[in-house]
Every structure is written in C-alpha cells, then in structure tokens.
C-alpha positions in Angstrom: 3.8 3.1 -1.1 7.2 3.8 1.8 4.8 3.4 0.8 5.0 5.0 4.2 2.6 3.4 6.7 0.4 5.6 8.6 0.3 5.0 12.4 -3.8 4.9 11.7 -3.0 3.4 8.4 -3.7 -0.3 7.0 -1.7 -0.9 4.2 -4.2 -0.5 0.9 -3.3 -2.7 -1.9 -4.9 -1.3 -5.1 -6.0 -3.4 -8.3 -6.3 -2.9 -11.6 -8.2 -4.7 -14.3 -7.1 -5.7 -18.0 -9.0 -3.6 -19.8 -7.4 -0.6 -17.9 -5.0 2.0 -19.7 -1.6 3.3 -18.4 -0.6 6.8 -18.0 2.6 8.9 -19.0 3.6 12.1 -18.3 3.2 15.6 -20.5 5.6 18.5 -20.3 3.1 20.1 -17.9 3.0 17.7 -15.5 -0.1 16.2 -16.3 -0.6 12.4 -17.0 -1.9 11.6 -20.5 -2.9 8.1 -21.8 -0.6 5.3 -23.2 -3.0 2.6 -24.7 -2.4 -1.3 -22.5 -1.6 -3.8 -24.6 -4.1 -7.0 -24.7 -2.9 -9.5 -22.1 -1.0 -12.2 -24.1 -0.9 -16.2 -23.8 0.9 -17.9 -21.6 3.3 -18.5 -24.6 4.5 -14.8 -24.7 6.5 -15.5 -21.9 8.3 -18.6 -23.0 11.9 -18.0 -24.4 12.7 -18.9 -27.8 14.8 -21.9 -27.0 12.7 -24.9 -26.4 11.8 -26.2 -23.0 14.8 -29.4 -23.6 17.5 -26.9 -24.1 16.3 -25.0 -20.5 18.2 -27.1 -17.8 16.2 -27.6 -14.5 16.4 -24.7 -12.0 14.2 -23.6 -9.0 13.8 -20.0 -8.8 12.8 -18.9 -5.2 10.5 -15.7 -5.2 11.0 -14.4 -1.7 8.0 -11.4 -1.0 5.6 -9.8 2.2 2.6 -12.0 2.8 1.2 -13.6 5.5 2.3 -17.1 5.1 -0.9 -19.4 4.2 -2.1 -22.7 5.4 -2.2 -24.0 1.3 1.1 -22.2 0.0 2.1 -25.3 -0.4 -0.8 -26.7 -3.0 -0.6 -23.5 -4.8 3.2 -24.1 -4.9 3.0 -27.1 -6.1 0.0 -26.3 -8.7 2.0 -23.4 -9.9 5.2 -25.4 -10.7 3.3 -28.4 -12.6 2.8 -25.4 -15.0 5.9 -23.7 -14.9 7.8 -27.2 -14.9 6.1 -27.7 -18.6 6.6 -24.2 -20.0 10.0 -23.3 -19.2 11.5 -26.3 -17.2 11.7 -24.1 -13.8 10.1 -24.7 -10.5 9.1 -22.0 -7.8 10.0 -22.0 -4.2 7.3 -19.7 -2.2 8.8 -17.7 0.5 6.3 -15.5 1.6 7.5 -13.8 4.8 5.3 -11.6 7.4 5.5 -7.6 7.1 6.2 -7.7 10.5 9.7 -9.8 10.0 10.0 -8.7 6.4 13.1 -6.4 6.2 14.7 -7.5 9.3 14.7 -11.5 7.6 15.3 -9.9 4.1 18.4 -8.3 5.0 19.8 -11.1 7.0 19.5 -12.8 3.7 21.2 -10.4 1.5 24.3 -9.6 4.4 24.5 -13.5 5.2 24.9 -14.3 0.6 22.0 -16.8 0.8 20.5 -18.0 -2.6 18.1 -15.3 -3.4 16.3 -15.1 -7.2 13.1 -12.9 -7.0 13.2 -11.0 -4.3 10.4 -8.4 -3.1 11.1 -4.6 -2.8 9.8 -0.8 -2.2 11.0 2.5 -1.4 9.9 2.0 2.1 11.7 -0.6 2.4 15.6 0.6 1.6 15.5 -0.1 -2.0 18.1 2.6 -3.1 20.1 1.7 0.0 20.0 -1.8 -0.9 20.4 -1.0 -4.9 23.9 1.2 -3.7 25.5 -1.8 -1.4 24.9 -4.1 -4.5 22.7 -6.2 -3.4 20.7 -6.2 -6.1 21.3 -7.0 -10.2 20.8 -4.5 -13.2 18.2 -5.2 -15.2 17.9 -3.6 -18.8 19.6 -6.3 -21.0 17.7 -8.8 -18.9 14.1 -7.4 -19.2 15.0 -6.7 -22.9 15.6 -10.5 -23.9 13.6 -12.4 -21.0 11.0 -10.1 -20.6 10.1 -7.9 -23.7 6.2 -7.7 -22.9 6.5 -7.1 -19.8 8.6 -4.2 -20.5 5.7 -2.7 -23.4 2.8 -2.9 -21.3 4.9 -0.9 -18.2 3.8 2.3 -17.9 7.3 4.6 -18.1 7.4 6.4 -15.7 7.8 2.3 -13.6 10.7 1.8 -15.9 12.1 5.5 -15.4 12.2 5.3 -11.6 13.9 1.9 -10.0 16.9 3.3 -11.3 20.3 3.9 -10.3 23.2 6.1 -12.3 20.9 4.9 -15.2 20.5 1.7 -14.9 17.2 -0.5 -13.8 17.2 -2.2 -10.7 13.9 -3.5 -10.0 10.6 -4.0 -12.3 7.4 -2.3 -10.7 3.9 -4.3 -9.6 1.8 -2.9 -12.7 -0.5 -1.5 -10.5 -1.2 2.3 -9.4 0.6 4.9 -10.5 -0.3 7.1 -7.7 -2.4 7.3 -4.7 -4.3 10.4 -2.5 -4.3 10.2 1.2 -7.7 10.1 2.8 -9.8 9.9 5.4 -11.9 6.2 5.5 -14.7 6.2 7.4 -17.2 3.4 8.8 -20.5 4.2 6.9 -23.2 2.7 9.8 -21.1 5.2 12.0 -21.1 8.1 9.8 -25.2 8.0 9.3 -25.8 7.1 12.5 -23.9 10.3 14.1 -24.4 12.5 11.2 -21.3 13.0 10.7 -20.4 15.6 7.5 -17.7 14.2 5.8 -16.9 16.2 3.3 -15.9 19.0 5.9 -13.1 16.1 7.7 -10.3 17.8 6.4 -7.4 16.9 9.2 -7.6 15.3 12.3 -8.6 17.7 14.6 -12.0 18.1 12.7 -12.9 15.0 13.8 -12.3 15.3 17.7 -15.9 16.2 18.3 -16.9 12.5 17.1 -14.2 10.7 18.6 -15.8 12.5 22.0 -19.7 11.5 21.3 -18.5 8.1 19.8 -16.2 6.8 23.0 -18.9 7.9 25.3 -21.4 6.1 23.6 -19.3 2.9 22.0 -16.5 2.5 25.0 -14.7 -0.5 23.1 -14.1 1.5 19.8 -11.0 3.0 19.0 -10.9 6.1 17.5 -7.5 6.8 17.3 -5.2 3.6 17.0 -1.7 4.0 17.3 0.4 0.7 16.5 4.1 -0.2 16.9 5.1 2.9 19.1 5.2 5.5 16.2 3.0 8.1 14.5 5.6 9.4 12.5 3.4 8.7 9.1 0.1 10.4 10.6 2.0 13.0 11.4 3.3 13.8 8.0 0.0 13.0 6.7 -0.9 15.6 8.9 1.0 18.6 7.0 1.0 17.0 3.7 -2.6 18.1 4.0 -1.7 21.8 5.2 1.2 22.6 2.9 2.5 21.6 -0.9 5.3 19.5 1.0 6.5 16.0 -0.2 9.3 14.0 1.0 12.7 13.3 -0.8 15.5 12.0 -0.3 16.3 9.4 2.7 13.8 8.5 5.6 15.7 7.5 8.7 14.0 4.9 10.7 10.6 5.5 8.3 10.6 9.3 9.0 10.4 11.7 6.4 13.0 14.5 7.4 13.8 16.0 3.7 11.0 17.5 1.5 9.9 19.7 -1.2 7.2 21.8 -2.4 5.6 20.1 -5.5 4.3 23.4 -6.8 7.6 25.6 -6.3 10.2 25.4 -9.3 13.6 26.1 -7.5 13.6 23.0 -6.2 15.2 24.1 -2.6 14.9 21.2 0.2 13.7 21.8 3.6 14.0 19.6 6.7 12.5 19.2 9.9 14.4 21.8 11.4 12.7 24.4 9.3 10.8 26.7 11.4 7.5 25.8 9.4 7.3 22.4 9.7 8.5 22.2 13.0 6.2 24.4 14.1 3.5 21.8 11.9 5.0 18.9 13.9 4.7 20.4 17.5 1.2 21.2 16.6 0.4 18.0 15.5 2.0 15.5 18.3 0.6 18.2 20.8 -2.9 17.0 19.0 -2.1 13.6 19.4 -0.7 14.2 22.7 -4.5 15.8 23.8 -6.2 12.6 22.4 -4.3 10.1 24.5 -5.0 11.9 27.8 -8.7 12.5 26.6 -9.0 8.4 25.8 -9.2 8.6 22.1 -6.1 6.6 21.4 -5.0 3.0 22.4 -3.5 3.1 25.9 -0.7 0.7 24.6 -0.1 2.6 21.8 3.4 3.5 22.4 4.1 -0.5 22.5 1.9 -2.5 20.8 2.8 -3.8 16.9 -1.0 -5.5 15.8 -1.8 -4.3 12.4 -5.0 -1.4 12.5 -6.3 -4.6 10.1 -6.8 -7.0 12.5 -8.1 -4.3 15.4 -10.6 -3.2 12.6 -11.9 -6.8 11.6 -13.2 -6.9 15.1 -15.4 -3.7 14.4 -12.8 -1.5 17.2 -11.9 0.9 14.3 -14.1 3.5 12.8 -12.0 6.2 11.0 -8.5 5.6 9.8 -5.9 7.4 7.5 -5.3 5.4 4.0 -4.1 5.8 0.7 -6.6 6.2 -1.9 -8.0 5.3 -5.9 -10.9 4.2 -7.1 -11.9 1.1 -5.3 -10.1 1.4 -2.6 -13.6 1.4 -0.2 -14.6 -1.7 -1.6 -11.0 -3.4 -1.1 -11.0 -2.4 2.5 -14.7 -4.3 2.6 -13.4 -7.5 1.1 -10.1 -7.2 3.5 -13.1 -7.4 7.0 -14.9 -10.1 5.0 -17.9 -8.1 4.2 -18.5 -6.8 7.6 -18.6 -2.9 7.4 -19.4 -0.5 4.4 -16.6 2.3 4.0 -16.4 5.5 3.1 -13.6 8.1 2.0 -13.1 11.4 2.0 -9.7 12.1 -0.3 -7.7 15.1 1.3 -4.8 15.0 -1.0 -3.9 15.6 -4.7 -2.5 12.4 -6.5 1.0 13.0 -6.8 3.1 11.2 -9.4 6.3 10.2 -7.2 9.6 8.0 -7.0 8.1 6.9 -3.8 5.1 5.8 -5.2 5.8 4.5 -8.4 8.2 1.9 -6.2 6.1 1.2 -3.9 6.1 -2.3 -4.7 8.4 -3.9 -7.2 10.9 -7.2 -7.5 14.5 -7.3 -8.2 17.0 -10.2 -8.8 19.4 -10.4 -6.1 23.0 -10.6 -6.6 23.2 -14.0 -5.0 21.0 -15.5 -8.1 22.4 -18.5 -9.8 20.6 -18.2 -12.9 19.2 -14.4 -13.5 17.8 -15.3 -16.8 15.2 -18.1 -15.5 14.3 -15.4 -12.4 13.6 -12.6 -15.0 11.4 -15.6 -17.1 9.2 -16.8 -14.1 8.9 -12.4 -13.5 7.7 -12.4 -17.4 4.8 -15.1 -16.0 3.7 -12.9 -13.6 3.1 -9.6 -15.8 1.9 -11.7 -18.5 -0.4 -14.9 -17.9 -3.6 -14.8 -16.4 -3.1 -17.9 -15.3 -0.2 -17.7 -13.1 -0.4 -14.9 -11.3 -4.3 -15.5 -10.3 -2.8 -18.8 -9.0 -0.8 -16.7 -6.5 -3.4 -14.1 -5.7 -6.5 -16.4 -5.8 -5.6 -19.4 -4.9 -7.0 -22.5 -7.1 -10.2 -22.5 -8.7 -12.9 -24.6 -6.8 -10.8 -25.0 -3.3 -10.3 -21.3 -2.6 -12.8 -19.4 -5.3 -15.1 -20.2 -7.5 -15.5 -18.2 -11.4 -18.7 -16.8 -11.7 -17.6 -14.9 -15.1 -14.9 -14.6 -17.3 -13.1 -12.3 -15.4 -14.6 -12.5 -11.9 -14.8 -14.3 -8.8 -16.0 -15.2 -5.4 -13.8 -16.5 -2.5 -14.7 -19.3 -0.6 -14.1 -18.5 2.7 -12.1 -20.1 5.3 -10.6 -22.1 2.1 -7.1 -21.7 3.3 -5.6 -19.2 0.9 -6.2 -15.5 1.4 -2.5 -14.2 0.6 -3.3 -10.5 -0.3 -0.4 -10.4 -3.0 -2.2 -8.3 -5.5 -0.8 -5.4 -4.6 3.1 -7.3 -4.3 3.3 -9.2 -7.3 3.2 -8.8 -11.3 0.6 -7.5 -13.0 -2.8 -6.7 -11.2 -4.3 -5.7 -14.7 -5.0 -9.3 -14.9 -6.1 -10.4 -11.4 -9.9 -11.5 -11.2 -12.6 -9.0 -10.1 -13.8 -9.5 -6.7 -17.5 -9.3 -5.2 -19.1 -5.4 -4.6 -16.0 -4.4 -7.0 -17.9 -2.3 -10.0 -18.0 -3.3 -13.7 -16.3 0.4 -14.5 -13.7 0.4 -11.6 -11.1 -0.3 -14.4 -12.7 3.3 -16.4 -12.7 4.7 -13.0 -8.5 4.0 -13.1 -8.3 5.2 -15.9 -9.5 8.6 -15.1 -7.8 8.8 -11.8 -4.3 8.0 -13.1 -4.8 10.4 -15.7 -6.0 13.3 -13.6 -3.1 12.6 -11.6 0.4 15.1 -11.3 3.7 14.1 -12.1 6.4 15.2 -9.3 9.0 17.5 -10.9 12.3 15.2 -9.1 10.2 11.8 -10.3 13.2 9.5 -11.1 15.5 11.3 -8.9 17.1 8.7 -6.5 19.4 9.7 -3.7 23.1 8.1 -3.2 23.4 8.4 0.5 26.8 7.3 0.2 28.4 10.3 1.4 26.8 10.4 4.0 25.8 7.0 5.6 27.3 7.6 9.2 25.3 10.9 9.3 22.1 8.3 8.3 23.1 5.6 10.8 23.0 8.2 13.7 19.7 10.0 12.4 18.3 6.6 12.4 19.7 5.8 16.3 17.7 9.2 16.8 14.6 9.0 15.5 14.4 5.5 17.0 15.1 6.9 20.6 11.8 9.2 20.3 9.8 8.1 18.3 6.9 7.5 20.8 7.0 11.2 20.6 3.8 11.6 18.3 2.0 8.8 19.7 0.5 10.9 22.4 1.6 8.3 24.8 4.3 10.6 26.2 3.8 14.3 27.8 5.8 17.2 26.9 6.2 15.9 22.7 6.9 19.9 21.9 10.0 19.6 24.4 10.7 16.3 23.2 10.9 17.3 19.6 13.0 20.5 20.7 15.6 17.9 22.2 15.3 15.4 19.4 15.5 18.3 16.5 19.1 19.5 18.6 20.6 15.7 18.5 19.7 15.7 14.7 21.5 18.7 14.2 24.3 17.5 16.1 24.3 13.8 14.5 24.5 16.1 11.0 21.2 16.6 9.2 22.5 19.3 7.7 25.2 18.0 5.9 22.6 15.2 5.0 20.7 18.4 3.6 23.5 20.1 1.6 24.2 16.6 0.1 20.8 16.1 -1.3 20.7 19.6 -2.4 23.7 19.1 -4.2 22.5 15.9 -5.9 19.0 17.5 -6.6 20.4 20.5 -8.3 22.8 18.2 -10.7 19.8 15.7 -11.3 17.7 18.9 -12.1 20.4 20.2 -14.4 20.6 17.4 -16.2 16.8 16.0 -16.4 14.9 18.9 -16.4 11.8 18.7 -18.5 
C-alpha cells in the first residue's frame, strides 16, 4: 500500500482465503466478480521438461521481513522440496523494513546477483522499472507461470506496467483497502467513547485529554521516524475526493486528483485548498504535542507504532482497512487487546494499491526462467508458500483443520510475509479469524471503486532533477507535521516557496501532460 505508511500507522497485511473470488472492473467503475480458480497441485507449477533436463540453480528471493531465528530450517525445508520438483534451491534474504530500500538499492546500483526481488509503489517501483533495473515479464509469466497468471485478478496484471509491458507480478491479495480509525475496544467501553461519530482526528481530542490524565503512559498520538506526512494526507483524503498520483518525493504525496471529477486536471500542494487543508492539519498536530498527546521524541524516534502498541502504550491509530483486518491486528499483539474500526474512507481501486506489494526479477538474474518457476510455487502450492508464512508444521504451528491453524508461540518463526509474498488465497486461517471472512472479501472487493487513471504509471524522466531537489525539500521539513516543531503554517509557507523554486510545477505540467495522453488513449 505506498502503500503509504501513516505516521500513526502499523503496516496492515491483509489475507485472503482459497475459497475467495477476484474482482474486475465494469464500465462504471464498479468491481464485479471474476470466479478463482481451485488451487492446483504442486505439479501445476512444474515446467514441462523433466527435473534431469533443469540444471542446478539457486534462486535468491530477496523481500521485507524481520529476519527470523529459524529462516534457516524453513530454508532448508523449503529447498528439499524445491530441489525434487524443479532442481532449484532458495536463498532467504529477508531484510528489515527499516533497511529495506536503502540495502535494496545498493544492490541494484552495486549489479549484485538478484533473482526475486520484493517491490511496491511505495517503494520506487516505477522509478526503479525506468532505470532498468528490473526485467519484463509477459513472455515469462506466459510459459513459466500460466496459472499464476489465470487466477490474477486483471486489474494486478494491468497495473505493474511500463509503456505496456509487465514488470512485476502482484501478492494475490487485496485489491483495495479503506483508511480507518482502529480503536482499543476495553478503551472504547470503558470511556464511552461513540465511534461511529470519529470521523478525523480532531474528533477524538476530547479522549486523548480524559485518557492521558487518567492513563499517563499511553500514547495517544504516536508519531515515528520524524514525519507525519501520511496522517496528514489521511487527514484530507477524509475531507475531500482527493487521491494521489503521480511521484511522491521523499514519501509525500504532492500530486493528486479528484476520483469523482471527469477532467482529470491535477492539483498539487500549492493549491490554495489543500494548502489551506495542510496548515490546518499540522496546526492540529502541532496543538497535540504542546498539549502531551503526542510522543515527546516524535520528531526523532524510528520504533514501529507495532512494537509501542504490543506493550499496551497505543490506543487509537490510523490503518488501512478490509474485512479482518481487527482480527489481524489481534494476532500481530499476540492476543493481548480486542480492536475495533471505524472505516472513514471509500475503497478506491488504485495503481498505488493494486502494487502495493508485488516481486519482480531483477536485471542482474542469471537464470529468469527458474526465478519466474520458484514465483509460480508461490501463487500456486499450498505447501510452499505456508512454509514461508507459517513456518513448519509441529515446530512453529500446529493444524487443527484442513485449512486452519494455531501458532505455537515463541517457536522461532513469526515472519509476517503474508501480505509480501505469492498468493495469500492459500495461506492457513489463523485463530479468532471467522469461517466467512473469505465471503466477507468477497463483498468488500466487489463493493469497491475503480480509480479512473488505474494503470496509469508516471515516467519521471523528464523531470528527475526537479524530483531529486523536491525530495532534498521535503526531507529538510518534514518534522513539520509532527507537532514537534512551532510555527508548521510558517514552515509550510517557506517549504511550499522552495518547492516552487526547486520546480513542482514543471513536475505538474509533466504529469498533466502524460495524464491527458494516457486518458486519450485508455479511456474507458
């Protein structure tokens, strides 16, 4: 999702179940229902040729996790199986979010061996697709990968794409998501707290007030890695029709679009309207850092809102939203707290959100064909990519049905893939998920909107120096929404003049330019 990360945001993997449906688009923007193929044996994934004619090759999937005390057994359990079926081994790289891009990059600037290689929106994919770091992938999902490619909803396959061609295969997983507030339940009953009438942040300062008197080590507002500039969208997504598009300088959304308009015109941040939404909001956040609410340290500190929430310090936090997602967040704190949401956005069908989570082959892949085989695996056999999201049956779950488990905790393995890799239609059901979450999917995706631009991907090549020195700007103030400095309105007047300077505009007219062609040509 960028997947863009909320400042009061934990990153909300979604999952699916096999007896879920996919959704496609109608000319009127609404999302009808493709029917999921079965799940196919292990098998389906092997190439024609047998396993002698395959010569020996070790494919190395490089992707965001926190690195686990047992990668190594699951490594090695996953290759005993891989080694029979297609003759290929697996080399585990999982690398922190933290360290993710930074390390990733290095890789693909530095030419180091890379097969399978993890990859979102949020994190430069269209920059990276441009510089070439990356291979094109029709012919190879078309021979390697054929199932894979049928039980893909289309709009995964219609938006990793660059001048036409594929450049990265989706997680089959959400098509969508809807911003909301998640609340603690024990805290909501036992302050009364009417929900259903949170509808942006500053509904909730009474509580924050009544809860920090009254619980002094809870947070109610935290504020991680010296940035807000995702709450702060959030913020006026929920007061406006406005999405981002285009490029996001430094994770900022600076480009954007109304969903419901037809003429398809961008505005930036220099707009009057949503700089006028901006001031209002980091003059908000500015009140609830003076006031306590926020994290003294929050224009420093980098600790995922995860780990400050497992230690019962969070009660409300920003997310993204489907079916199940209250549960997930229950399971993530190990059973400790009940949640609750309150949705506060309509589910928009995006580019941004339907790559929010995807692998490509890099360029620097010694045999593509093997990488796009092991891929096939992962979409396709139960098997294998359980192995990767649950770990190995009896040391880190146990089955207590055909298609659901129970972790054993403290087992070593707790990766939280199943929102990074393959095909989460297949992973296991978890404890306090429901029997109907999958019919729950179902409905959701289909309820959901398409975004008129979906597919549209920008080529900032034109304008990269403009990008570099937005980026240098954003960067220099972007403690500005934290609340952690005074004066944000004056600092947003002085930041909003440098991005002028540095030439959003031109950023602007070159988007607009590329919109209007793309809308030309693709218009439904």
């Amino acid at each position: 999702m960028k997947r863009r990360k909320s400042v009061m945001l934990a990153p909300m993997a979604l999952a699916l179940g096999l007896t879920a449906v996919l959704p496609a688009c109608s000319s009127d923007n609404k999302v009808t229902t493709f029917a999921s193929p079965a799940a196919t044996a292990a098998s389906s994934a092997a190439p024609a040729s047998p396993k002698a004619a395959l010569e020996p090759y070790d494919v190395s999937l490089i992707y965001q996790a926190k690195p686990m005390k047992d990668d190594a057994l699951v490594q090695e359990e996953l290759n005993k199986y891989l080694k029979e079926k297609i003759n290929t081994t697996v080399s585990l790289q999982p690398i922190a979010s933290a360290d993710y891009k930074k390390k990733t990059e290095l890789m693909m600037n530095t030419g180091e061996k890379m097969d399978l290689v993890f990859t979102a929106s949020w994190l430069d994919f269209s920059a990276n697709v441009t510089k070439g770091a990356f291979l094109e992938l029709d012919t190879l999902l078309d021979k390697f990968a054929p199932e894979t490619k049928k039980m893909l909803h289309p709009l995964y396959l219609e938006a990793p794409r660059y001048k036409g061609k594929l450049y990265a295969v989706p997680t089959d997983k959400e098509i969508t998501q809807g911003k909301a507030w998640t609340f603690r339940k024990d805290i909501i009953d036992k302050y009364q707290i009417p929900i259903d009438k949170i509808n942006k942040v500053e509904d909730l300062e009474p509580y924050f007030e009544k809860i920090k008197k009254d619980n002094p080590d809870i947070i109610n507002n935290y504020v991680a890695g010296g940035t807000s500039n995702g709450a702060s969208f959030m913020m006026y997504e929920s007061k406006s029709n406005y999405r981002p598009i285009g490029p996001t300088p430094a994770k900022m959304p600076m480009f954007f679009l109304d969903y419901k308009s037809t003429d398809m015109k961008v505005k930036t941040v220099l707009d009057q309207d949503i700089v006028d939404l901006n001031k209002a909001d980091a003059e908000t956040y500015r009140k609830f850092y003076e006031k306590g609410y926020t994290n003294a340290d929050a224009a420093t500190v980098t600790t995922n809102i995860g780990e400050i929430r497992k230690q019962g310090k969070i009660w409300v936090q920003s997310t993204v939203w489907k079916p199940g997602s209250d549960i997930e967040l229950k399971i993530a704190d190990n059973g400790a707290y009940d949640w609750v949401s309150r949705v506060i956005e309509e589910p928009i069908v995006t580019t941004d959100l339907a790559t929010g989570s995807m692998l490509s082959i890099s360029r620097t892949s010694k045999n593509p064909e093997r990488a796009m085989m092991v891929l096939n695996y992962l979409h396709t056999d139960p098997y294998v990519i359980n192995l990767l999201v649950n770990g190995i049956e009896g040391k880190h779950y146990k089955k207590v049905g055909p298609n659901r488990i129970e972790p054993i905790k403290d087992s070593g393995y707790d990766s939280q893939v199943f929102w990074v890799l393959g095909n989460q239609f297949l992973n296991y059901m978890k404890p306090g998920q429901p029997d109907d979450l999958y019919d729950s999917w179902k409905k959701f995706n289909n309820d959901a909107k398409r975004f008129p631009l979906i597919g549209f991907v920008f080529d900032d090549t034109n304008v990269k120096n403009e990008i570099a020195q937005l980026t240098t700007i954003v960067n220099e103030y972007k403690v500005t929404s934290t609340g952690a400095v005074p004066n944000p309105s004056k600092l947003l007047d002085e930041r909003n003049a440098k991005l002028k300077t540095a030439g959003l505009e031109k950023v602007s007219a070159e988007l607009q330019k590329q919109i209007d062609a793309w809308w030309k040509e693709n218009k439904k």
